[in-house]
C-alpha positions in Angstrom: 93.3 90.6 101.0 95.3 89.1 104.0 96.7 91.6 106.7 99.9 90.5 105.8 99.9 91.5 102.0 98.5 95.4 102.7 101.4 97.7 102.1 101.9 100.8 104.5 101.9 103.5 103.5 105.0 106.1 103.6 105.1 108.9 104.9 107.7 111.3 104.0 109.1 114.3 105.3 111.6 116.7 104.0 114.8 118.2 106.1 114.7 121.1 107.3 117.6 123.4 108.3 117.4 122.4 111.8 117.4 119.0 110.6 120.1 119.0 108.6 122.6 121.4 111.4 121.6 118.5 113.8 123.2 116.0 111.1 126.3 118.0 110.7 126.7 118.1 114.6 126.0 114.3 115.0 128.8 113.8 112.1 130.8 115.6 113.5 130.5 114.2 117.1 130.6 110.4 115.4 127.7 109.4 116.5 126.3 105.7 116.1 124.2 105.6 112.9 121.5 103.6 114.7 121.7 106.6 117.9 121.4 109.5 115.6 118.3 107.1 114.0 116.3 106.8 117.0 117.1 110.2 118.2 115.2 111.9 115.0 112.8 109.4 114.4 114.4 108.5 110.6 115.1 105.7 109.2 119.3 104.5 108.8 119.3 104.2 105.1 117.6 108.2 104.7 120.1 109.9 107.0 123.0 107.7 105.0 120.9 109.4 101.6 120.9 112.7 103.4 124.5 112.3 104.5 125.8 111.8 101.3 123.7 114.5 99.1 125.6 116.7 101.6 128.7 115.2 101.3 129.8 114.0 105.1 130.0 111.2 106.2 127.9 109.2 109.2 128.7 106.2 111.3 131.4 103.8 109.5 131.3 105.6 106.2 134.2 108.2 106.8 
């Protein structure tokens, strides 16, 4: 199999409270989407996920 077809593998980790008081701060602060990304090493598209399951909004969703 070429290099290029292997899949990685993800690896997922849950929120914890810490992570999910640090959202609520960044929300409230509007902070960039992409900032708040690098800053807890997730991807854009799970703290948007995150976000809405807990019903605030992040970067220019508000």
């Amino acid at each position: 199999m070429p290099k290029s077809a292997r899949k990685k593998l993800v690896a997922r980790r849950e929120y914890t409270k810490a992570d999910v008081k640090e959202i609520r701060a960044h929300s409230k602060a509007r902070t960039p989407i992409a900032k708040i990304a690098r800053t807890m090493k997730r991807t854009e598209g799970s703290l948007r996920q995150k976000a809405f399951s807990l019903g605030i909004g992040l970067g220019h969703q508000r």
